[in-house]
GUSE-21867 format. One record per residue: x, z, y of N, C-alpha, C, O in turn; residue number from 1. Coordinates in nm, 4 decimals. Example, Ala and Ser with C-alpha at 12.3 -4.5 7.8 and 13.67 -1.06 7.14 Angstrom:
BEGIN
        npx        npz        npy       capx       capz       capy        cpx        cpz        cpy        opx        opz        opy     i
     1.3190     0.7800    -0.5690     1.2300     0.7800    -0.4500     1.3200     0.7800    -0.3300     1.4236     0.8465    -0.3319     1
     1.2850     0.7080    -0.2250     1.3670     0.7140    -0.1060     1.2900     0.7870     0.0030     1.3409     0.8039     0.1138     2
***
This chain:
BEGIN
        npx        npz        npy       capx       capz       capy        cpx        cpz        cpy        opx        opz        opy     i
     4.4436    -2.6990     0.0062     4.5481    -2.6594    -0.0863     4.4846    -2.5884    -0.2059     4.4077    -2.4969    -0.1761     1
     4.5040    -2.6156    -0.3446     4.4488    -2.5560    -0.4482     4.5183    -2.3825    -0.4705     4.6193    -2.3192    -0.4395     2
     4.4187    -2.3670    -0.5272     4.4346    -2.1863    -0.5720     4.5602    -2.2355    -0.6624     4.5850    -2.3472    -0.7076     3
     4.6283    -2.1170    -0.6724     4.7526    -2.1048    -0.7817     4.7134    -1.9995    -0.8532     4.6824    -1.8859    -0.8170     4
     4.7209    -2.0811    -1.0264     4.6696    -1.9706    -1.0960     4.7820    -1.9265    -1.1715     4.8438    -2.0264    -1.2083     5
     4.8457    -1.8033    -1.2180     4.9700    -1.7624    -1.3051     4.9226    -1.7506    -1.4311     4.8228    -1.6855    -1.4616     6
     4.9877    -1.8086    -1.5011     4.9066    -1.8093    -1.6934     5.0392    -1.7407    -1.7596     5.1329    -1.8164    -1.7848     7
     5.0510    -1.6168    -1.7859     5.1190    -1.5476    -1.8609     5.1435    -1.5127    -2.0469     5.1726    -1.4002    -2.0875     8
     5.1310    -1.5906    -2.1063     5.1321    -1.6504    -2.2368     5.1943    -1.7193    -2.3252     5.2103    -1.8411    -2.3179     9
     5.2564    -1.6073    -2.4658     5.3745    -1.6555    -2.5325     5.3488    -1.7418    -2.6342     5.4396    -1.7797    -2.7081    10
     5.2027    -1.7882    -2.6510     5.1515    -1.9028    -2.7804     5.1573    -2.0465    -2.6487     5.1226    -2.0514    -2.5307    11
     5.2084    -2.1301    -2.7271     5.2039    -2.2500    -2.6751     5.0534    -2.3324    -2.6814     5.0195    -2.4353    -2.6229    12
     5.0051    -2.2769    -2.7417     4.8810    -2.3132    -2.8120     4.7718    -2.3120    -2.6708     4.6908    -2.3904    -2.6214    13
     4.8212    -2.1803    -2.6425     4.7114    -2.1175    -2.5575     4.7459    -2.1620    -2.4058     4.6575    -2.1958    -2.3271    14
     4.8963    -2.1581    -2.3694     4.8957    -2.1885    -2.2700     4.8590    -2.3944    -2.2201     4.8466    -2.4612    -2.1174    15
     4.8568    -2.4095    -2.3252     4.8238    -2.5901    -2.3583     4.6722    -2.5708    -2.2925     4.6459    -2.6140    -2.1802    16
     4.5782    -2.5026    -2.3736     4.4867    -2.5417    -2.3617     4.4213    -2.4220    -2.1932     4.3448    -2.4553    -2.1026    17
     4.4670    -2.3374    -2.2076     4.4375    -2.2913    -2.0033     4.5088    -2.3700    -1.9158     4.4744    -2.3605    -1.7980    18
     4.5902    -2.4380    -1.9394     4.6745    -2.5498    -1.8332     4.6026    -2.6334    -1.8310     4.5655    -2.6682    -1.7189    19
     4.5470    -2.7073    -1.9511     4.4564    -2.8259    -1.9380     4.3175    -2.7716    -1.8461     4.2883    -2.8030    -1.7307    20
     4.2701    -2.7117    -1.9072     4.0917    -2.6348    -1.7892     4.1552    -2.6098    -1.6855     4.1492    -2.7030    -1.6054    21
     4.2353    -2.4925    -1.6396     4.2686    -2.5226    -1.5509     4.3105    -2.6407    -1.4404     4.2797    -2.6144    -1.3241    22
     4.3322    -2.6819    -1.4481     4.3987    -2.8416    -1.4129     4.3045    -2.9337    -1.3767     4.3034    -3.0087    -1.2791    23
     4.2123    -2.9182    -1.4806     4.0497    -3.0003    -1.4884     3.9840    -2.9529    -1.3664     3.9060    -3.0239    -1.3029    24
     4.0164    -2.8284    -1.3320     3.9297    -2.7097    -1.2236     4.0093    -2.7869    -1.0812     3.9321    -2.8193    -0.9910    25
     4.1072    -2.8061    -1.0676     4.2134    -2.8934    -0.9884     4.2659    -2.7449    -0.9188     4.2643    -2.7186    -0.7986    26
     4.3139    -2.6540    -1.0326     4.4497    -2.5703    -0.9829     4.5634    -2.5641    -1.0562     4.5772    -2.5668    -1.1785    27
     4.6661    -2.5531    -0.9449     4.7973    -2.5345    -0.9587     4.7993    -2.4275    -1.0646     4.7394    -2.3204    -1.0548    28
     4.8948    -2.4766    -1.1971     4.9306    -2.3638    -1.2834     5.0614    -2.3059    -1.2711     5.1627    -2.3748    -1.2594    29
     5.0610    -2.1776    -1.2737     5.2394    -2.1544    -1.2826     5.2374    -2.0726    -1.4795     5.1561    -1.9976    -1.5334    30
     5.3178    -2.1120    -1.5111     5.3421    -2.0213    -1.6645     5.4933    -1.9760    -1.6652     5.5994    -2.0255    -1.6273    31
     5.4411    -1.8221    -1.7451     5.5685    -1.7153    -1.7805     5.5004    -1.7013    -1.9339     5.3819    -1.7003    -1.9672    32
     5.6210    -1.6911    -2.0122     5.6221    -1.6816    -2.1654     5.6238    -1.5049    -2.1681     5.5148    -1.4647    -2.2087    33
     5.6914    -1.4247    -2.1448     5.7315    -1.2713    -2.1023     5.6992    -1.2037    -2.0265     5.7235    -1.2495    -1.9148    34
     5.6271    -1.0574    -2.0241     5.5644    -0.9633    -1.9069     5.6602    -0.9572    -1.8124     5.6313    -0.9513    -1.6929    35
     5.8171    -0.9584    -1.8690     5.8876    -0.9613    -1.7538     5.9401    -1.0940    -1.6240     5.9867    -1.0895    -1.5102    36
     5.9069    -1.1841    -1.7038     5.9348    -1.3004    -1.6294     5.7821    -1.3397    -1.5561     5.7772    -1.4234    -1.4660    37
     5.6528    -1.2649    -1.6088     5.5091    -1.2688    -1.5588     5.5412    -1.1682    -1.4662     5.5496    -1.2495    -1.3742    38
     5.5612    -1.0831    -1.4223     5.6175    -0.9444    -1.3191     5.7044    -1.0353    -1.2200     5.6715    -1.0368    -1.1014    39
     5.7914    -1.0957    -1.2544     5.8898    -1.1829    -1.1626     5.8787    -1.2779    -1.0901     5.9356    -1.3049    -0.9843    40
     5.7590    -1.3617    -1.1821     5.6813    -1.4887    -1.0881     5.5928    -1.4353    -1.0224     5.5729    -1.5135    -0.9294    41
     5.5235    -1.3466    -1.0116     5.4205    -1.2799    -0.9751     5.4670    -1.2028    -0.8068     5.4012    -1.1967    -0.7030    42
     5.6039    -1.1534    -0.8387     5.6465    -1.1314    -0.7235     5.6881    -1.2160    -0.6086     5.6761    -1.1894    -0.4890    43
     5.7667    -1.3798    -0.6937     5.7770    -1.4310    -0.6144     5.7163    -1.5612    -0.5798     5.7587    -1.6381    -0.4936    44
     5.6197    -1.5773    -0.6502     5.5379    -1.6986    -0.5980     5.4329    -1.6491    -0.5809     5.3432    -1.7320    -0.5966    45
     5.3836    -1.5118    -0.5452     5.2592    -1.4794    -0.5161     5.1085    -1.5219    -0.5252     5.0239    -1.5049    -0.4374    46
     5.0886    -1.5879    -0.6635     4.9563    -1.6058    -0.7116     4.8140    -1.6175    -0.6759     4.7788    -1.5002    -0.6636    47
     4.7356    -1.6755    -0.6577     4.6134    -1.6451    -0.6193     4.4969    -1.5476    -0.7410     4.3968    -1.4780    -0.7242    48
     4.5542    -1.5786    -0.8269     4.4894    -1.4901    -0.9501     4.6168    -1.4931    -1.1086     4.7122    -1.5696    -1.1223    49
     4.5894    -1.4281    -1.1657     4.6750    -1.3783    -1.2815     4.5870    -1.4080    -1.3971     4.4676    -1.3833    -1.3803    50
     4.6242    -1.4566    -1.5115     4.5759    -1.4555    -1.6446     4.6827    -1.4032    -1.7318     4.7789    -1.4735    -1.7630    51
     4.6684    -1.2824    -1.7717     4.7511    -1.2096    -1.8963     4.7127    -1.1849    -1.9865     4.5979    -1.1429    -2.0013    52
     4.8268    -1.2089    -2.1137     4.7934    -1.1956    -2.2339     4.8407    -1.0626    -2.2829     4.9617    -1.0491    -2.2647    53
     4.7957    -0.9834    -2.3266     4.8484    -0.8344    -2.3805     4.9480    -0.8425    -2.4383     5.0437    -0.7910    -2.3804    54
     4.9823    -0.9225    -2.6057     5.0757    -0.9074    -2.6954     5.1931    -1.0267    -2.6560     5.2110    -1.1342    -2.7132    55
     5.2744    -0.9638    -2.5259     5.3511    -1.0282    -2.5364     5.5350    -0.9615    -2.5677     5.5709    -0.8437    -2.5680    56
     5.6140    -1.0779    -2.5892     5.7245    -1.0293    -2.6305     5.8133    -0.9279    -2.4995     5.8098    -0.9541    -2.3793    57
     5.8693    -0.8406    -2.5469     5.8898    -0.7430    -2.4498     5.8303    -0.6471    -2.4252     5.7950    -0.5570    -2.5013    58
     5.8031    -0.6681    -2.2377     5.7106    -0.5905    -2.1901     5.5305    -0.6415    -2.2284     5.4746    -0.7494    -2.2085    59
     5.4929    -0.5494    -2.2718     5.3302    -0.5943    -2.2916     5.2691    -0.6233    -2.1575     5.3130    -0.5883    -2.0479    60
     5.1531    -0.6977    -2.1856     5.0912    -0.7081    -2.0558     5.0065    -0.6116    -2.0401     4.8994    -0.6699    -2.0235    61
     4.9812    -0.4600    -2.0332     4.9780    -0.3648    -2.0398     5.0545    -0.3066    -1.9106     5.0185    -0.2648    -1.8006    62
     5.1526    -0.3206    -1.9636     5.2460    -0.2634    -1.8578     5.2982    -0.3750    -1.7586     5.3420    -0.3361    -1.6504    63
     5.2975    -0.4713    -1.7783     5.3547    -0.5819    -1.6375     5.2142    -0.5772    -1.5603     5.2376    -0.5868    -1.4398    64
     5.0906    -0.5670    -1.5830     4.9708    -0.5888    -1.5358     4.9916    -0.4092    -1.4502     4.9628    -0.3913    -1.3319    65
     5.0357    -0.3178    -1.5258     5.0730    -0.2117    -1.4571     5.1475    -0.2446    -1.3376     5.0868    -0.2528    -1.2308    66
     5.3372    -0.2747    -1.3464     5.3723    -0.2772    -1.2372     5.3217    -0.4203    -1.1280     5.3374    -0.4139    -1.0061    67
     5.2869    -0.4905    -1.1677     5.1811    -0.5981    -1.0832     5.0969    -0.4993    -0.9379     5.0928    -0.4936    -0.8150    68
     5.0519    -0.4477    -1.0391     4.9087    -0.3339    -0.9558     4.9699    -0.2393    -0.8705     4.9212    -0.2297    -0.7578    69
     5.1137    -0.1316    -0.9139     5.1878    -0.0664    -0.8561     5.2441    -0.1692    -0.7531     5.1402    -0.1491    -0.6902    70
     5.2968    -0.2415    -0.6923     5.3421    -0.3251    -0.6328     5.2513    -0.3097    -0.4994     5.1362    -0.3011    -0.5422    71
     5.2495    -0.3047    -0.4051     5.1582    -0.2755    -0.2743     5.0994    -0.4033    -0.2154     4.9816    -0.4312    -0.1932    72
     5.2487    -0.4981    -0.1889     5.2050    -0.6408    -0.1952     5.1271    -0.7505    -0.2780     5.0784    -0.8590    -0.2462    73
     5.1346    -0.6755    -0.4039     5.0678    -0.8255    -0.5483     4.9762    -0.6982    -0.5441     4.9202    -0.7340    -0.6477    74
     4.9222    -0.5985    -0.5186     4.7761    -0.5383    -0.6136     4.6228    -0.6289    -0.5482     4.5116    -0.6008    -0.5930    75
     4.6363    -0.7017    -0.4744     4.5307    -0.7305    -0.4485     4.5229    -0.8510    -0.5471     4.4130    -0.9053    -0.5352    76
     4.5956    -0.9066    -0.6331     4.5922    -1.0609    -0.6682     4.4444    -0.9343    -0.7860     4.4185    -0.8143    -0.7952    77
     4.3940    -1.0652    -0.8468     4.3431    -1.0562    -0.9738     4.3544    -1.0878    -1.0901     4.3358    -1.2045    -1.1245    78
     4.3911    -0.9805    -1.1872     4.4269    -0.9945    -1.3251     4.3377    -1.0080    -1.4023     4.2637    -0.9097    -1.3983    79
     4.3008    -1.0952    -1.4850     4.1976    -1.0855    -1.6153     4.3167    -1.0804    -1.7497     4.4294    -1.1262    -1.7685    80
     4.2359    -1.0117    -1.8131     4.3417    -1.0035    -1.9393     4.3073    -1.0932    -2.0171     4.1847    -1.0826    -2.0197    81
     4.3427    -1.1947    -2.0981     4.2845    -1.3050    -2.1899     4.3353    -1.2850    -2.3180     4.4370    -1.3501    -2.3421    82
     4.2760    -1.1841    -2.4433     4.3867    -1.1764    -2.5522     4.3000    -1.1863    -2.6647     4.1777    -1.1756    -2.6551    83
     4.3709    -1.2096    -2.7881     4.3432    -1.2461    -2.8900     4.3612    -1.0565    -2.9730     4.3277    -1.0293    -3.0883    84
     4.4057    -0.9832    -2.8976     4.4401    -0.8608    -2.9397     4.3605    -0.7628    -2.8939     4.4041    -0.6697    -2.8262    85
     4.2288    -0.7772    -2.9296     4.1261    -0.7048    -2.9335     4.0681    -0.5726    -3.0250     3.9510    -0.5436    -3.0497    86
     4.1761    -0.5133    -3.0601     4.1565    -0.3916    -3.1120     4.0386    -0.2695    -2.9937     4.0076    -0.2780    -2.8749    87
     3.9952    -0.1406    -3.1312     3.9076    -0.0983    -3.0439     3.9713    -0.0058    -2.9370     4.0188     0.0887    -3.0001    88
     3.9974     0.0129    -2.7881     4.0433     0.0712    -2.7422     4.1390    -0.0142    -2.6327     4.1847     0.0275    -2.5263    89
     4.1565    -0.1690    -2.7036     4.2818    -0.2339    -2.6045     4.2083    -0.2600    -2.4519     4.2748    -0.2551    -2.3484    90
     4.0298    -0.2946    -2.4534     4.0228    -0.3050    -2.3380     4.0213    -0.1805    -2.2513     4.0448    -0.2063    -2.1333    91
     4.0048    -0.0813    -2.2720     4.0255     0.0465    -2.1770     4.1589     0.0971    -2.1819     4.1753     0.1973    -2.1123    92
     4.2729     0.0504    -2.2532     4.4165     0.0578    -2.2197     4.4372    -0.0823    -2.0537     4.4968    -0.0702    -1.9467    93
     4.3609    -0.1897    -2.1085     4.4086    -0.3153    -2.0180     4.3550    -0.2578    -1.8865     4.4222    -0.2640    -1.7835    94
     4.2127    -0.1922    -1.8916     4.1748    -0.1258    -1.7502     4.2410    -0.0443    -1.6783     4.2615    -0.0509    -1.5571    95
     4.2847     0.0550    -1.7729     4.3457     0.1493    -1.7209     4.5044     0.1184    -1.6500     4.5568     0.1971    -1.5712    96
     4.5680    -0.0126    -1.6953     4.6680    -0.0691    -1.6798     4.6108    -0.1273    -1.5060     4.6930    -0.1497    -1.4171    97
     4.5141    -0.1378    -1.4932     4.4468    -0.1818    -1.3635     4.4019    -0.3766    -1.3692     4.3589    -0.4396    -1.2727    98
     4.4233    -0.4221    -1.4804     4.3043    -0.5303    -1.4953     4.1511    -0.5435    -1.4348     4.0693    -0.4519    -1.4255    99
     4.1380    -0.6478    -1.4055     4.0286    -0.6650    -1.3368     3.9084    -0.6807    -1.3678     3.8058    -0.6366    -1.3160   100
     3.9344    -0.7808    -1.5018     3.8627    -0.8166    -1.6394     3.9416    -0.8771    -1.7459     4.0527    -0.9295    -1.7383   101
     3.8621    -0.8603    -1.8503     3.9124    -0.8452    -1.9850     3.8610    -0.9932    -2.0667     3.8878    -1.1008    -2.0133   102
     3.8448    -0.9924    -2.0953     3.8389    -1.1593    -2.1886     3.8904    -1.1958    -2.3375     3.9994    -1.2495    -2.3571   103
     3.7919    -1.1575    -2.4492     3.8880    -1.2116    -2.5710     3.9149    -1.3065    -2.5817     3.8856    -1.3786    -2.4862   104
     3.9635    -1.3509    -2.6619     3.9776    -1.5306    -2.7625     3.9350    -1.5137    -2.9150     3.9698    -1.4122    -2.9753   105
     3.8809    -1.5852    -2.9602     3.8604    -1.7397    -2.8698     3.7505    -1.7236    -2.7660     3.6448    -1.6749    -2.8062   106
     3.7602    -1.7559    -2.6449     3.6751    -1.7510    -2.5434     3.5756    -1.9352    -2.4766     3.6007    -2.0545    -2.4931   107
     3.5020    -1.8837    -2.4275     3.3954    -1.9988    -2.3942     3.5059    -2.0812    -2.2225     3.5510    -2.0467    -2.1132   108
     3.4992    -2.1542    -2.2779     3.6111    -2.2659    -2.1240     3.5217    -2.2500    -2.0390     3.5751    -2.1819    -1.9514   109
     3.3783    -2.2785    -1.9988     3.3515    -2.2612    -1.8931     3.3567    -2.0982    -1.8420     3.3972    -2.0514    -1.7356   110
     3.2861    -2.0166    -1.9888     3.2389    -1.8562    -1.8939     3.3582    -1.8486    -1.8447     3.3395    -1.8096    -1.7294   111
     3.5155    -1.8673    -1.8675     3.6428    -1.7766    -1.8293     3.6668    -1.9106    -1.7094     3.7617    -1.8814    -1.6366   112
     3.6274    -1.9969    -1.6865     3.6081    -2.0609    -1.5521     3.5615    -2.0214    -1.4506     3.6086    -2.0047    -1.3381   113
     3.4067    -1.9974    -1.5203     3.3127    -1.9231    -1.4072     3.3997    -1.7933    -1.3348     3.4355    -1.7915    -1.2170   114
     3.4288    -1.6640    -1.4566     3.5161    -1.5627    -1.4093     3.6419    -1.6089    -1.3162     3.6556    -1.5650    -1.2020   115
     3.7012    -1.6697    -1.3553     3.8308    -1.7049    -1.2351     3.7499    -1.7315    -1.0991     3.7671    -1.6598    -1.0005   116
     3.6615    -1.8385    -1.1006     3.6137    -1.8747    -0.9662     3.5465    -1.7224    -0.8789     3.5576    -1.6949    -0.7594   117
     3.4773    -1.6438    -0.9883     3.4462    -1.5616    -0.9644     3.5388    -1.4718    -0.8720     3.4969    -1.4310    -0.7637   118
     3.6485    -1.4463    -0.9119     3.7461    -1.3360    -0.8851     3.8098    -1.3858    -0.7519     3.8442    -1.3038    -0.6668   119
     3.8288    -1.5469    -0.7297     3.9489    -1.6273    -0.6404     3.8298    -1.6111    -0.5288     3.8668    -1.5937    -0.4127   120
     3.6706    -1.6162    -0.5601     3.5791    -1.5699    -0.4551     3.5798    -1.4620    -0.3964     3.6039    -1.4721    -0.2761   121
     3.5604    -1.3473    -0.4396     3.6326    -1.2027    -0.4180     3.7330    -1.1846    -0.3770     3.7238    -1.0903    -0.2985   122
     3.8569    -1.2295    -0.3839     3.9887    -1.2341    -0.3657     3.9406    -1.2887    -0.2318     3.8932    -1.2059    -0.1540   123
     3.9458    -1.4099    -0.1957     3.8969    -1.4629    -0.0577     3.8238    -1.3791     0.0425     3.8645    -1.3815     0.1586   124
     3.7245    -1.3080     0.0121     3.6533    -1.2298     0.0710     3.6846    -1.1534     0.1273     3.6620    -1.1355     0.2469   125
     3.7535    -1.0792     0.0449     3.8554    -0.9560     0.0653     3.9812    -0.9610     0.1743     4.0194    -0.8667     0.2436   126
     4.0225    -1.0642     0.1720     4.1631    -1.1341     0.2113     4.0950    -1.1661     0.3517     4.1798    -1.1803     0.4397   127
     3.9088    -1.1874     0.4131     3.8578    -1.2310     0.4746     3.8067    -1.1379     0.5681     3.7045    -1.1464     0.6363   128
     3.9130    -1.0247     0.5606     3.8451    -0.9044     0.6148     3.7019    -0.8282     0.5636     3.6683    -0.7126     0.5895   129
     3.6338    -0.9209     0.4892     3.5147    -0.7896     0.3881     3.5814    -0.7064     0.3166     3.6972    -0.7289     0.2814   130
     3.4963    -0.5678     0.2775     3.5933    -0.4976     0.1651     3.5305    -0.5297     0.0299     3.4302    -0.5008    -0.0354   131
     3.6121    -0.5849     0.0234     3.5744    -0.5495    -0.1838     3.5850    -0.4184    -0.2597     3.5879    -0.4026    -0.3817   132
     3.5895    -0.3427    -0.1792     3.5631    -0.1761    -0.2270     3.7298    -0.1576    -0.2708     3.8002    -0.0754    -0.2121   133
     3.7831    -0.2456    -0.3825     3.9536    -0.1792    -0.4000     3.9124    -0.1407    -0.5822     3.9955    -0.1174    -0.6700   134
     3.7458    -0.1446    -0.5994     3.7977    -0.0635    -0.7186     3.6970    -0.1342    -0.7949     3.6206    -0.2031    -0.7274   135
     3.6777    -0.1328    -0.9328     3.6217    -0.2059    -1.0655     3.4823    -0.1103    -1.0572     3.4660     0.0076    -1.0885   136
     3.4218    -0.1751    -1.0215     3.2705    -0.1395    -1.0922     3.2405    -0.1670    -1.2598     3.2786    -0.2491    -1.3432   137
     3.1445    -0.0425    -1.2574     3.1479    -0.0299    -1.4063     3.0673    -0.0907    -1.4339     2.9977    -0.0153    -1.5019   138
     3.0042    -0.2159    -1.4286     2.9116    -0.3159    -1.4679     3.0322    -0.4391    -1.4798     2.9733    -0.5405    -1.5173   139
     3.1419    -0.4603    -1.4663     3.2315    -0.5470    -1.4186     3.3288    -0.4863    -1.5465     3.4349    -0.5481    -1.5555   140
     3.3121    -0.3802    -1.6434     3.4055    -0.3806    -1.7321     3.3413    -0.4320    -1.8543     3.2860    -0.3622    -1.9393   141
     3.3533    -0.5596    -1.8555     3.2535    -0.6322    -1.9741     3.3373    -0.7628    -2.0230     3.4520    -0.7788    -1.9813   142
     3.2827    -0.8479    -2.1048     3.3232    -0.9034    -2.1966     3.2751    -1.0688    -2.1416     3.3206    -1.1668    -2.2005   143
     3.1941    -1.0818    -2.0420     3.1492    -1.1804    -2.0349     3.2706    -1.3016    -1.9476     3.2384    -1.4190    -1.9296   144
***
């Protein structure tokens, strides 16, 4: 059964082209246009990993990536933030929101491949009875 990935993203643009890689990768995409309707699918189709975009209409992904994490049941999924809204300071707001990793745009299709596989590996692990510790190492708050 393929990983389910949640693509949270209000440019059509963007979610076109992570549906397509994705897809290529052979996973299930789910898409929410709104932090709040990304908070809602998130609860109820329970995700194997999260891709959020910060500047979205509404709730920011800031704060849905917040109550995501508050949630006892969804904090283990993994969030990468994927945004074009790279001001200085947004990635240590997205951390602090409890993101997993951060990711600008325009970004490289494979590195933010590699990272997903990365995370759905971890995620597995974890889920596999190893501990993944629970918390972000600070070599892991990077750009790659």
């Amino acid at each position: 059964m393929s990983k389910r990935i949640l693509v949270v993203e209000d440019q059509e643009d963007n979610r076109r082209i992570l549906r397509y890689l994705l897809r290529s990768a052979d996973y299930q995409v789910l898409e929410e246009i709104t932090g709040e309707d990304g908070v809602a699918a998130a609860e109820r189709e329970r995700p194997d990993l999260i891709l959020m975009d910060i500047q979205l209409p509404g709730l920011d992904g800031c704060e849905a990536t917040r109550r995501i994490k508050g949630n006892p049941a969804l904090r283990h999924i993994p969030i990468i933030v994927v945004t074009s809204y790279a001001l200085s300071g947004d990635d240590v707001r997205a951390f602090e929101a409890g993101c997993d990793a951060y990711v600008t745009k325009p970004f490289d299709l494979h590195q933010l491949l590699a990272k997903i596989q990365e995370y759905l590996r971890e995620a597995r692990t974890a889920t596999c009875g190893e501990s993944a510790g629970g918390e972000i190492p600070e070599d892991r708050h990077d750009n790659h």
